[in-house]
C-alpha positions in Angstrom: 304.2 76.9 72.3 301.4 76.5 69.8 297.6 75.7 69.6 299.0 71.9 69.6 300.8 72.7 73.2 297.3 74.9 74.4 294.9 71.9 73.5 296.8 69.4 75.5 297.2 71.2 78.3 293.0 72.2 78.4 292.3 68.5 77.5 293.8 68.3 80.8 291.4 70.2 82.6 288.4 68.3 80.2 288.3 71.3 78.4 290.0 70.8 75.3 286.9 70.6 73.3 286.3 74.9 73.9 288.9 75.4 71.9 287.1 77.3 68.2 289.4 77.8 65.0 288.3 80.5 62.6 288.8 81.1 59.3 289.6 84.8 60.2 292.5 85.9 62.4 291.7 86.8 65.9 294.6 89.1 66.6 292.9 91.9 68.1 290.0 92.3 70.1 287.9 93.3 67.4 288.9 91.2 65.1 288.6 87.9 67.7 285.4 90.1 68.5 283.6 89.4 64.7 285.5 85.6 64.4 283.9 84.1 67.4 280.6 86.3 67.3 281.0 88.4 70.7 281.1 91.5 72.1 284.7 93.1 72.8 284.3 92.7 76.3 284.2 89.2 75.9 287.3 89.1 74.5 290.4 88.3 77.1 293.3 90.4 76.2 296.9 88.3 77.6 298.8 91.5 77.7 302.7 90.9 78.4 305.2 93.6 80.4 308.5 93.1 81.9 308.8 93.8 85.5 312.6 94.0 87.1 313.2 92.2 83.8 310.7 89.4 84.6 308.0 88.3 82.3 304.6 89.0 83.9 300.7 88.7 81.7 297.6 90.7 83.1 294.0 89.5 81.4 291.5 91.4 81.1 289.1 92.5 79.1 288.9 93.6 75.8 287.2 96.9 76.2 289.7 98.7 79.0 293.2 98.9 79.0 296.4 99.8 81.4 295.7 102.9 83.3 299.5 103.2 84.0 299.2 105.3 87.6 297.6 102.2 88.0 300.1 100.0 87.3 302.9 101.9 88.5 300.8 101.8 91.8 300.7 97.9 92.4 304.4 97.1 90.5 305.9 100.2 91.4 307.5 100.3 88.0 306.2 102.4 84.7 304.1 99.8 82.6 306.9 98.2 79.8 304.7 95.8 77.4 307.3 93.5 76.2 307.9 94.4 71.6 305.7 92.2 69.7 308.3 90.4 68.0 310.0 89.4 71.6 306.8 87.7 73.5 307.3 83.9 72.1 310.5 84.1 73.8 309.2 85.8 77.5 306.3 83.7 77.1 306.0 81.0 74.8 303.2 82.5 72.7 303.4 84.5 69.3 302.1 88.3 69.7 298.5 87.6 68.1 297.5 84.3 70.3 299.1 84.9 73.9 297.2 83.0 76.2 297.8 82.2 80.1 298.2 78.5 79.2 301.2 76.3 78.7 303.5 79.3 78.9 307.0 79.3 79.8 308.4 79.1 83.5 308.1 81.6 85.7 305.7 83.7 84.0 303.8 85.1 86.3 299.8 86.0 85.4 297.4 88.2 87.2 293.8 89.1 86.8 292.8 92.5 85.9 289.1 92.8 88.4 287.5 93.9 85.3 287.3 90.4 84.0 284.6 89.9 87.1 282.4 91.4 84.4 281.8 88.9 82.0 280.1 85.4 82.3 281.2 83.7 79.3 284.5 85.3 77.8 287.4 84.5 74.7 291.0 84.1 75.5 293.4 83.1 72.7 294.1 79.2 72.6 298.0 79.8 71.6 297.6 81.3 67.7 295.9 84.0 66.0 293.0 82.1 64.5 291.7 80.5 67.6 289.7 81.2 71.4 288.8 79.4 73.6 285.3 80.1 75.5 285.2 79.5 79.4 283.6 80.8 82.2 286.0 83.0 85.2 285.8 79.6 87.4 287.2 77.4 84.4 289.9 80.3 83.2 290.8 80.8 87.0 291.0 77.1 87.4 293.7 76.5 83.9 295.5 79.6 84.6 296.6 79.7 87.8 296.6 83.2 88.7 299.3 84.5 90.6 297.1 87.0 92.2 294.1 89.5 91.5 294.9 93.3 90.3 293.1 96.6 89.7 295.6 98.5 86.8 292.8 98.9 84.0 290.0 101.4 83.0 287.4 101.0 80.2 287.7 102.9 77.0 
């Protein structure tokens, strides 16, 4: 998948036009952060684990991260974030610009509740020089959630 594959499928939901390229990469949180003139919270993080060998995403913010009793809580497995260098092929995104849209069958994606925080926030559009800014009804709406989950803590 590629920012190509990511526009089409927003332009779908009229919201194709969202979608900001920057000169600078926008790999990590603080680096999407500076590009697209934020605060890290704003930032979505697409994180990507295997779960009884299935590909699953949780989004959340950019300022907590995987509290693994947590996780191991609500999937009753220790956290496994699927290498870097293996996500295009779980997912159908490079490590760098996961996003929760136009990804691969079968991945399933959750919401972290911190995301409830923010009222404008940055998810990747499919590479590491993009984002896309939407609102929790329009990112709820294009990604589909497979359900809402409470594994994260702030920094």
């Amino acid at each position: 998948m590629t920012l190509s594959a990511v526009r089409e499928y927003l332009d779908s939901f009229g919201l194709g036009d969202r979608i900001r390229i920057v000169a600078e990469s926008s790999a990590t949180v603080e680096l999407a952060a500076a590009a697209l003139g934020c605060e890290p919270k704003q930032i979505v993080k697409t994180l990507t684990f295997l779960v009884s060998g299935e590909p699953i995403m949780i989004l959340c913010p950019g300022h907590v991260k995987i509290d693994n009793a947590k996780y191991k809580a609500r999937f009753g497995e220790k956290a496994r974030m699927i290498p870097a260098g293996e996500v295009g092929a779980f997912v159908g995104h490079e490590a760098g610009g996961v996003c929760p849209f136009a990804v691969k069958d079968g991945v399933k994606i959750f919401f972290d509740e911190s995301l409830r925080e923010n009222d404008r926030m940055y998810p990747a559009a499919g590479d590491d020089h993009s984002g896309v800014e939407l609102n929790l009804s329009e990112l709820t709406a294009c990604a589909r959630p497979d359900g809402w989950v409470d594994v994260c803590r702030k920094v």
